[in-house]
N, C-alpha and C positions, 0 to 999 in steps of 0.2 A: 703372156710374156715368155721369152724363154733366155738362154743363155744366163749369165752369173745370177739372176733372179727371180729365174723360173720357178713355178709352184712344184713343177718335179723336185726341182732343188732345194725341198723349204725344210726337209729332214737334216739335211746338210747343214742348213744356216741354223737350225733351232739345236744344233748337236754346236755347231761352234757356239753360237748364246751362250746355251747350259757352262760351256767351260768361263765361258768371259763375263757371264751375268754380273761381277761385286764390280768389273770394270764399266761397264753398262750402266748402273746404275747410281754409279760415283764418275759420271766420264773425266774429272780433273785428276782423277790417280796416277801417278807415276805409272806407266810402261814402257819396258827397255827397250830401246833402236835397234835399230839396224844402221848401220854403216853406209855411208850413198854409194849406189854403184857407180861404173863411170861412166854411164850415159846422165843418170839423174846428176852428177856434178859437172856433165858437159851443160847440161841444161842451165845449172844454175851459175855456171860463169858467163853462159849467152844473157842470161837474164839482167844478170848484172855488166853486161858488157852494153846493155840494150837499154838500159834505164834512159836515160835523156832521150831518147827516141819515145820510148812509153809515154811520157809527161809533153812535149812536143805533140804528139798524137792527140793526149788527154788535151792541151789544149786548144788547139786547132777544133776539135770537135764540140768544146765545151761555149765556147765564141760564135759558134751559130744556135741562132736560138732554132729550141725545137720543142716547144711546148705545144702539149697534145694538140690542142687545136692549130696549131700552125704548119699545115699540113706541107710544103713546101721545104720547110727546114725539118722537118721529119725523115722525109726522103733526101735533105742532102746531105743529112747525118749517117742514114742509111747508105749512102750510094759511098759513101768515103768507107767504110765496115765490109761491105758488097768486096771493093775493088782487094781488097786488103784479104777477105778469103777467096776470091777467086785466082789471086798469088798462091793463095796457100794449093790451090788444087781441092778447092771445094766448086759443087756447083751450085751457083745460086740462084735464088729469084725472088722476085718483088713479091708479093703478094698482093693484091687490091682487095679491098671490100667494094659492096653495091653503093653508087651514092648516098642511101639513106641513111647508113651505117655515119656518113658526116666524119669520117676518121681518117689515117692517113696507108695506112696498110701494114707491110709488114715484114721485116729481111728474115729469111732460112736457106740455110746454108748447107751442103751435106756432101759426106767423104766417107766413100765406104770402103772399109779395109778388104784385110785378107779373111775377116771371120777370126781372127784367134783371140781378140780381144772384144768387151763388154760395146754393146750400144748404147753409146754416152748422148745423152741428151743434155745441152749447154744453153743456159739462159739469161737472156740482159733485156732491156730494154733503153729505145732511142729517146723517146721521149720526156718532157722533166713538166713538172708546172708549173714552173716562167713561162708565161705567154708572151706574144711579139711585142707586146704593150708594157710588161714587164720595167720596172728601170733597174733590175737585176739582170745584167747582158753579160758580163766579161769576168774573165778568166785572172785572176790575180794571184803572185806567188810572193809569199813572203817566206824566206827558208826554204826548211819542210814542209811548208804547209802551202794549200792553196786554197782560193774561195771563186766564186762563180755557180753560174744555174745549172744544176746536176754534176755538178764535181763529186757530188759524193753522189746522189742517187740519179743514174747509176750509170755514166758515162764513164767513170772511170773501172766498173765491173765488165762494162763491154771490154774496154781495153787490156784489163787482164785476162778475159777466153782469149783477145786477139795472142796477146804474147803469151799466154800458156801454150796455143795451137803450134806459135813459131816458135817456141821453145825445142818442142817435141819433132816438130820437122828440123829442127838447126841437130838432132840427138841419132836421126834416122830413124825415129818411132812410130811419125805420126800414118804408114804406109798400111800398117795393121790394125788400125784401130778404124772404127764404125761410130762417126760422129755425126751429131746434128745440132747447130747452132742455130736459135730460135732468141731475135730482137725484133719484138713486137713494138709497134709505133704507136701504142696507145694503153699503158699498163697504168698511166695515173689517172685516167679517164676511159673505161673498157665503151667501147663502140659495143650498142649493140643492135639485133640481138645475139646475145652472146653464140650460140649454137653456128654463127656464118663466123664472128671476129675471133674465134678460140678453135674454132674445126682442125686448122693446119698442127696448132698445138696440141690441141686432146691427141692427135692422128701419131703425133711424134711421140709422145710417152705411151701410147698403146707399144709403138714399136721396141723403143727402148726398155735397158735394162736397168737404167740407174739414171737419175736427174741432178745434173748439179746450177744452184741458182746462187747468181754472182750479185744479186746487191749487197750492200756493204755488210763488211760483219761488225763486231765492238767489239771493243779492247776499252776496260776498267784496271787500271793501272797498269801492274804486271801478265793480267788473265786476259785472252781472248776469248771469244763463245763463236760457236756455228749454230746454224737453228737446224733443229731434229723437227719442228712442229710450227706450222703457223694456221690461225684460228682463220677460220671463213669469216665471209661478210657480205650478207644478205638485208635487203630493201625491201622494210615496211611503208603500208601506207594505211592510216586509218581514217574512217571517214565516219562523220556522226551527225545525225538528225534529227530537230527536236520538232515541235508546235511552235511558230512566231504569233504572239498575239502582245497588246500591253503590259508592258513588265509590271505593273501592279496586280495581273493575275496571274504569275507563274508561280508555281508550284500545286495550285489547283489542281484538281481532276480533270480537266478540259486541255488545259496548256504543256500541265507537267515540267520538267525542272529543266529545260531548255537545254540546246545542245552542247555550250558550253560546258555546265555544269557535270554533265554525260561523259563528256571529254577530260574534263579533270579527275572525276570518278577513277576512268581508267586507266589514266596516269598514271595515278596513286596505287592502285593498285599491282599495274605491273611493279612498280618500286615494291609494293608492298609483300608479292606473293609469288614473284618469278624471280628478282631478284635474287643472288645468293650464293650460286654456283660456281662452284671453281671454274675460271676461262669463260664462264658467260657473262658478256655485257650486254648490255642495249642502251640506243639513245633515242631521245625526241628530237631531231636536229631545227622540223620548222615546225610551226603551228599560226594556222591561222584560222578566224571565226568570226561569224558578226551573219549577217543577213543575209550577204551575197560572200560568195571567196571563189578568187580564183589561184591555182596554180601552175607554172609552169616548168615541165620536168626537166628541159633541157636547163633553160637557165636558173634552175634551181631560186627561183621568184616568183611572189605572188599578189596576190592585192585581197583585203576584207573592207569590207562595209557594214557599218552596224551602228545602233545608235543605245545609248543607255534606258532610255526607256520603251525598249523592245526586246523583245525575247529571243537568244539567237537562234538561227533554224540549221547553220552548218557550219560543221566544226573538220578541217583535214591536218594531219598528223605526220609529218614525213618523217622514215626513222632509219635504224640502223641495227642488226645485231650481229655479235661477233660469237664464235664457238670456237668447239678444237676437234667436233668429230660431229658426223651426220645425224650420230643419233641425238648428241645434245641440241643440235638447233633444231630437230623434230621435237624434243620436249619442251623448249620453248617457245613454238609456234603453238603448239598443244595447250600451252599453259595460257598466253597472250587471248588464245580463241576462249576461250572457257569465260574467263576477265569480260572479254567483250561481248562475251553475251547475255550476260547479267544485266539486263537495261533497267535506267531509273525510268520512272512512266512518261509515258508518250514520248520518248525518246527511241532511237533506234542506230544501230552500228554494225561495223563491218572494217576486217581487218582483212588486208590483199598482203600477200609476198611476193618479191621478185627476183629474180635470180642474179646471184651475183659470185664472186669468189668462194669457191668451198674450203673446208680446211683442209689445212695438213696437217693431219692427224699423227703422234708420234709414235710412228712402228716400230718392232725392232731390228730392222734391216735399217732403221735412216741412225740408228745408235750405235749400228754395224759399221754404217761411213763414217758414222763421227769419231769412232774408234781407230778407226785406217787414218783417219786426217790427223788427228791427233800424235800417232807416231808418228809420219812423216814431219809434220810441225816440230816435235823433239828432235829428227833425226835431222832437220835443217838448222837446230841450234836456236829456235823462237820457244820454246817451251809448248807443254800440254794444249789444247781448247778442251774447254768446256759447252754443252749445251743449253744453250738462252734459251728462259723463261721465255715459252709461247705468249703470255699476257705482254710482253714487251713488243712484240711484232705487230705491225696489221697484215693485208694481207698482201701479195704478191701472185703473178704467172705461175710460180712452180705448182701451186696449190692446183690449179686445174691439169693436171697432169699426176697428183700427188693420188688418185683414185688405182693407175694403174701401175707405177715403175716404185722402188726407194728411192726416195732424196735427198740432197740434203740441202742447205741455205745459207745466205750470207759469207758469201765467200768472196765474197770481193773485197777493195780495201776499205778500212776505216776513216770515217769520218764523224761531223756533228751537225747539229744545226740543219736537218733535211726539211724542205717544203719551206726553207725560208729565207729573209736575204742575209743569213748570218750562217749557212752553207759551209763549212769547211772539209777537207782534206788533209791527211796525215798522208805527204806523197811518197812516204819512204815504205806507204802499205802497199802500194801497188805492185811493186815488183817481189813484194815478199808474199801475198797473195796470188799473183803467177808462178812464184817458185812453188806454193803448197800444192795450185792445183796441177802445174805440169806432172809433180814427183807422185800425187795420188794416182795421177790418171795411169801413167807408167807403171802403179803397182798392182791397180786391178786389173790390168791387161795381164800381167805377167801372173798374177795370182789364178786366171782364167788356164793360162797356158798350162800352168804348172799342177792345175784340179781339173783338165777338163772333166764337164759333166753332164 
């Protein structure tokens, strides 16, 4: 990397820490504003002059369904976003995957300045988990509020990069600045293998200096939170093999304790002996056993055969686990392995992992943004954020990008009810969410200008 994040630059950043670290490590603490200049309050009367168009937008885009596998409405959600930075003076392009990937592709967007300001990397995604089949379809406004399929996650996060971008361009900003806008068409459902559906991603936070991801944030009464940290998430699969003979001789020397029995063993034991860790979870999500099993990974379905007086001979495990740094989910694959190879007799096992979201780990460059966001938030008259407990996140895109640049999370507007038909939106977040991220963007630029290094 290089530019405001450069590892040349990391004395610089660990010498600002050292000063700010009680603020760091308390991020709800009062710190004093700054004053808006008068390009950040040209911005923020465009924004407010812009609102009904923002909501308009939100829902024109929220009325076509685009659930991951609806690959058609992916792309027309894309192609409305496309049209909208290619006004702005970005270039864009689709992206495709290989057929077999079965996913819809991918919009990135890219505006590259004069160099005097940071390489922002800006991320949303098209897609929602209402499928075409869904009877969650439409966009409804009662007041403030709205409901509909990805109202909140995370159509209306697109909406606010679009009007933070035209913010900055209505200010005469956005000419200096080095942006990349990355709306993946498959973040609730990752196409893989991942290493073709993420390449364009991983490619854009090598480049960039700093990552901002716009699904929604929270607000608990008076307090907001941005995430400094979201924990990876990685796909187990276990598989276990016993002796089938007549259940009146199992547990013998010949039969031994069948593969079920093998299979609960390990259960128990991962609950037992990995369990415990601050940020680690893991789940069994399917199980099945019996004589014959099959499963199938696309449609996450399966079939068993098995009769009560017969011993079963195979037992699969499909699972999950969650972390907050690379080395914890190496200790629990470590630990998980050790478990599974302890076999009861005549029994046998094998535990496979597959790749999935890593974490984002909290550094303290991303405690570094949440501090910059934070005053601008006071100096717009919304009060302090705070940083949300990584246990409350799953994972998200930023996280594959979160190996190479800072970033930070949840920056979009609030809502509740995500992944279900009780979905809502707080629409008075929107434009206040555009107003945070235009005035941050504006300040790391200038903060670049005014430290070249």
């Amino acid at each position: 990397m290089n530019g405001w994040s450069s590892r040349a630059n990391s004395r610089w950043i660990l010498t600002c820490l050292a000063v700010l670290s009680p603020v760091l490590l308390v991020p709800q603490a009062q710190v004093a504003g700054q004053t808006l200049s008068s390009e950040e309050q040209a911005m923020v009367r465009f924004l407010d002059a812009t609102e009904d168009e923002a909501i308009d937008l939100l829902e024109r885009v929220v009325n076509i369904n685009s659930g991951t596998m609806n690959h058609e409405g992916v792309r027309e959600v894309g192609a409305i976003f496309r049209e909208e930075l290619d006004a702005l003076g970005f270039e864009t392009r689709w992206v495709d995957f290989p057929p077999e990937t079965n996913r819809a592709g991918q919009l990135f967007g890219e505006r590259m300045g004069t160099g005097r300001g940071p390489k922002i990397l800006m991320i949303g995604h098209l897609d929602t988990v209402f499928e075409a089949d869904s009877p969650f379809q439409k966009f409804q406004r009662t007041g403030d509020m709205a409901s509909g399929p990805g109202v909140a996650d995370m159509k209306s996060g697109c909406v606010v990069i679009l009007y933070a971008l035209k913010a900055l361009g209505h200010a005469g900003l956005l000419d200096d600045l080095s942006i990349v806008v990355a709306l993946t068409g498959e973040e609730e459902s990752p196409g893989r293998p991942l290493s073709i559906t993420r390449k364009d991603l991983v490619e854009a936070g090598q480049w960039s200096d700093l990552a901002l991801g716009f699904e929604g944030g929270v607000r608990e009464g008076d307090t907001e939170y941005a995430t400094v940290a979201r924990r990876g998430s990685t796909g187990w699969t276990l598989t276990v093999e016993g002796v089938m003979g007549h259940s009146s001789r199992i547990f013998n020397e010949t039969y031994g304790a069948g593969a079920i029995f093998e299979a609960a063993r390990i259960l128990n034991e991962f609950y037992e002996e990995v369990r415990g860790e601050e940020y680690l979870t893991f789940n069994a999500g399917v199980i099945l056993g019996g004589t014959d099993v099959t499963f199938d990974d696309e449609a996450k379905a399966g079939t068993a055969f098995g009769k009560t007086n017969v011993i079963p001979q195979n037992v699969i495990v499909r699972g999950g686990i969650r972390t907050i740094s690379p080395e914890q989910l190496e200790r629990a694959r470590e630990s998980m392995r050790a478990v599974v190879a302890k076999h009861q007799p005549r029994t046998s096992a094998n535990i496979t992992f597959s790749d999935g979201y890593p974490p984002m780990a909290p550094g303290p460059e991303n405690y570094e943004l949440l501090l910059r966001l934070s005053r601008v938030s006071q100096d717009l008259g919304f009060g302090p954020m705070e940083a949300l407990d990584a246990g409350r996140r799953g994972a998200a895109d930023i996280s594959f990008v979160a190996p190479y640049t800072p970033g930070l999370a949840g920056m979009g507007p609030h809502g509740s009810g995500a992944h279900s038909p009780d979905e809502m939106l707080d629409l008075t977040s929107v434009s206040r969410a555009a107003k945070r991220a235009a005035v941050l963007i504006t300040r790391l630029a200038q903060d670049r200008e005014d430290n070249p290094r």
